[in-house]
Wavefront OBJ file of the C-alpha trace (Angstrom):
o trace
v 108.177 53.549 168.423
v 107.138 51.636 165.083
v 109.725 54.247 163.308
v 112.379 53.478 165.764
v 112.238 49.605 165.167
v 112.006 50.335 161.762
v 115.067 51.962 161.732
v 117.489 49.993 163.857
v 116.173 47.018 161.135
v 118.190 48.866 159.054
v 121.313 49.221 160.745
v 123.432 45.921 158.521
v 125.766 43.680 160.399
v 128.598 45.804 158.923
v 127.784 48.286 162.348
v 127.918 45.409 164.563
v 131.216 43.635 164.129
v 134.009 43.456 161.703
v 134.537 39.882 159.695
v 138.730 39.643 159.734
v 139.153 39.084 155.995
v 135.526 38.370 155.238
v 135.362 35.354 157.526
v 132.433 34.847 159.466
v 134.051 33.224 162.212
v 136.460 35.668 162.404
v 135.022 38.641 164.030
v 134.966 41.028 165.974
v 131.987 42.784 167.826
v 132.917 47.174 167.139
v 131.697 49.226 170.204
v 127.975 50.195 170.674
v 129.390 53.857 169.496
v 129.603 52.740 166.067
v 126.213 51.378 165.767
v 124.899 54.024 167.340
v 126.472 56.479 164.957
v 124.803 54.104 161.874
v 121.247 54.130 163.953
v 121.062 57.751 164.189
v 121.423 58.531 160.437
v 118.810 55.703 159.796
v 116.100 57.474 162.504
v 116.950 60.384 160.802
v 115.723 59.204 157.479
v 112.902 57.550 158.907
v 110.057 59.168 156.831
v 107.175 57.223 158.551
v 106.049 59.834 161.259
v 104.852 62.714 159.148
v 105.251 61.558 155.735
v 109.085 62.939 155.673
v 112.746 62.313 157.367
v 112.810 62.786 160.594
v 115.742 65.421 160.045
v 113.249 67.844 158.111
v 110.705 67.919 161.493
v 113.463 69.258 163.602
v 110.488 71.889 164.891
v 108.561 69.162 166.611
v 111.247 66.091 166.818
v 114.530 65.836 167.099
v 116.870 63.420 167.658
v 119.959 63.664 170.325
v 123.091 61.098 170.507
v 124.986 61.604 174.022
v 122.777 65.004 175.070
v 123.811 66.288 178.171
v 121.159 65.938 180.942
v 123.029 66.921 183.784
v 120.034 70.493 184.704
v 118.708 68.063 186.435
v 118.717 68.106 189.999
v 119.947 65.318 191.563
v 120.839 63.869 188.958
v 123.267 60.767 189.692
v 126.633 61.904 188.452
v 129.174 59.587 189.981
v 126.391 56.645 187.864
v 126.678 58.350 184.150
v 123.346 59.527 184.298
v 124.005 62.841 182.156
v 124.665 61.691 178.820
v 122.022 59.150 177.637
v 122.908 57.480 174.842
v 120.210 58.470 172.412
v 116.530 60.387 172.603
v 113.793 61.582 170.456
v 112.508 64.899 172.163
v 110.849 68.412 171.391
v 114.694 69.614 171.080
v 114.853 72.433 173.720
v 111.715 72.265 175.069
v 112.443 69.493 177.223
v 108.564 68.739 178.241
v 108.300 67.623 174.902
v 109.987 63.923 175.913
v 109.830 60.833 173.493
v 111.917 57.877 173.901
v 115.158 57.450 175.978
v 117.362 54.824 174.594
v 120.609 52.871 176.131
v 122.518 50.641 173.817
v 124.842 47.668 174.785
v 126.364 44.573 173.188
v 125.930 41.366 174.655
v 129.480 40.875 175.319
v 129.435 43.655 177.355
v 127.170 42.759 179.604
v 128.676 38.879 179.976
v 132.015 40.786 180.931
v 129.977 42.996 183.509
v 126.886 42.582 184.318
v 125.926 45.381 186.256
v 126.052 47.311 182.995
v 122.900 46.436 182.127
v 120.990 46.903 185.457
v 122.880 50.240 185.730
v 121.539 51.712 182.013
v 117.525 49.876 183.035
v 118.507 52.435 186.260
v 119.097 55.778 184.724
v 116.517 54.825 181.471
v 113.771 54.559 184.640
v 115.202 57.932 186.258
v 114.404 59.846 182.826
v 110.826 58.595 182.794
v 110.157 60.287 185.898
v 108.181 63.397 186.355
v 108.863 64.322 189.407
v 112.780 65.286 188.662
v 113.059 69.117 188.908
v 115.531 70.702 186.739
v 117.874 73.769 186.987
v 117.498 77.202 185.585
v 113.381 77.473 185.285
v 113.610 74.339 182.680
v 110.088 72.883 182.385
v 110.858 68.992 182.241
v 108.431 65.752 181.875
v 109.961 62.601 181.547
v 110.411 60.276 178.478
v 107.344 58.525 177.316
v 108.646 55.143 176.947
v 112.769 54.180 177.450
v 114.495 51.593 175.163
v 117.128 49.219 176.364
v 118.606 47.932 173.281
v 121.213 44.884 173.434
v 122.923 43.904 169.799
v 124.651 41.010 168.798
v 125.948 39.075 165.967
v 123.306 36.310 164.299
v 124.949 33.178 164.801
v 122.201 30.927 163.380
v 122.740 28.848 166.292
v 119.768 28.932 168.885
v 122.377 28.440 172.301
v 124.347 31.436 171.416
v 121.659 33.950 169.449
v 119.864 36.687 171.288
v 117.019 35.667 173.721
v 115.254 37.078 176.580
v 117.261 35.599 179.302
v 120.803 37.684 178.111
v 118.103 40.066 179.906
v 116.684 38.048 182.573
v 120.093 36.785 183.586
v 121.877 40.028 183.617
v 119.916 42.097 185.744
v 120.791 42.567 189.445
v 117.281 42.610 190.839
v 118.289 43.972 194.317
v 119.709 46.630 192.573
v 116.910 47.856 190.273
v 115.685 50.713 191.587
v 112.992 51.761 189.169
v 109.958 52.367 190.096
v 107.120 49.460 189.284
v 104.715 51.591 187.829
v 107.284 52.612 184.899
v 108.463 49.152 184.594
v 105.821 48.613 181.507
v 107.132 52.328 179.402
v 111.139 50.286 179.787
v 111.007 48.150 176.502
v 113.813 45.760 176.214
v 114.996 45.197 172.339
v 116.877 42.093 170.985
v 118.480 42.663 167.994
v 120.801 40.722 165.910
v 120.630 42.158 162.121
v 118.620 38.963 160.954
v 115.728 39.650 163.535
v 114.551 42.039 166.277
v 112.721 41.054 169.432
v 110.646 43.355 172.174
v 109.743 42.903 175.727
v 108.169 45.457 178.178
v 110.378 45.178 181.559
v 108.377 44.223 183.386
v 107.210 40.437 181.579
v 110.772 39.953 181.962
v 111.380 40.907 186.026
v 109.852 38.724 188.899
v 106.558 40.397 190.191
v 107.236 41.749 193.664
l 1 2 3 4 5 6 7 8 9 10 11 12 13 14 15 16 17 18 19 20 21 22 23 24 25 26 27 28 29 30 31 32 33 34 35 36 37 38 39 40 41 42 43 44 45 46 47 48 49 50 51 52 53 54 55 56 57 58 59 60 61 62 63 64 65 66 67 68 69 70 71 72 73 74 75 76 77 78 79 80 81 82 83 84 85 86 87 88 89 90 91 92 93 94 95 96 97 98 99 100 101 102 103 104 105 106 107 108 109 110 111 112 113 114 115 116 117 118 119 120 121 122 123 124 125 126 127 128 129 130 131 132 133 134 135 136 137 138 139 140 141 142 143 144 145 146 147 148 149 150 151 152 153 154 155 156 157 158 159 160 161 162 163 164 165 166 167 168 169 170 171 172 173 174 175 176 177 178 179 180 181 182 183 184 185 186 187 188 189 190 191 192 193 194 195 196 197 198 199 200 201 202 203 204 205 206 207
């Protein structure tokens, strides 16, 4: 996890939103795809795991933008469930599970919130262990699950990141993970000037 951080640290404001002739106050946010893309070449260079970029390890870890899941039984289709956005696994051999990570910007979870309970959802479905995939597959779930929300720093503490863009956007009577995973769900702030964790459940009402 301390290489992923690392590495979306590195991903510049350039990947987050586009300054209309270099003005700050001009801009406009670019689609979670393209800091994605930026994210995944930084992980891959990430050299802190074994001593060398990620890329080179491909044998033990390797990581997977948009991988389909759907082997899965039951998986839930008709909710997007089958493409994650991003994952560090043991490449085919899918007991061999790292981190599961879902990616949104902040404005577009103000424009619909159930985008954010919806990817908390499937990132609790892919820490399970009790899924049971298709064609002899031998699955365990994801060790821990990132939900990553990005923004623009705006230097301006009533519109920068904080926990409540989390706390306000999730649809508790819809969360259906499970409250014994709730702790592996880390929830990551980021804003290119500083990035800020919380495990899901300090940021859900206890039950």
């Amino acid at each position: 996890m301390h290489s992923f951080f690392n590495s979306i640290k590195k991903v510049t404001d350039d990947y987050l939103y586009w300054s209309i002739n270099d003005n700050e106050a001009e801009s406009i946010p670019y689609v979670e795809r393209a800091f994605a893309y930026e994210l995944y070449f930084q992980w891959n260079m990430n050299d802190e795991v074994d001593g060398v970029p990620l890329f080179k390890t491909r044998d033990k870890y390797k990581i997977n933008a948009e991988i389909r899941k759907d082997f899965i039984e039951k998986i839930p289709l008709a909710n997007d469930y089958s493409y994650p956005d991003m994952v560090l696994h043991g490449g085919n051999d899918s007991s061999k599970n790292y981190i599961v990570c879902e990616i949104k910007r902040k404005s577009t979870i103000r424009c619909n919130k159930e985008a954010l309970t919806k990817d908390i959802n499937k990132l609790g479905f892919f820490l399970r262990n009790d899924l049971h995939a298709k064609y002899n597959i031998e699955w365990s779930g994801y060790k821990y699950a990132v939900f990553l929300l990005t923004d623009k720093y705006w230097g301006n503490d009533e519109r920068d990141l904080k926990p409540s863009d989390v706390i306000d956007n999730i649809n508790i009577t819809e969360l259906k993970v499970d409250e014994d995973l709730c702790p592996r769900i880390i929830c990551v702030l980021y804003n290119e000037k500083t990035l800020r964790y919380e495990s899901l459940d300090n940021l859900i009402p206890k039950k």
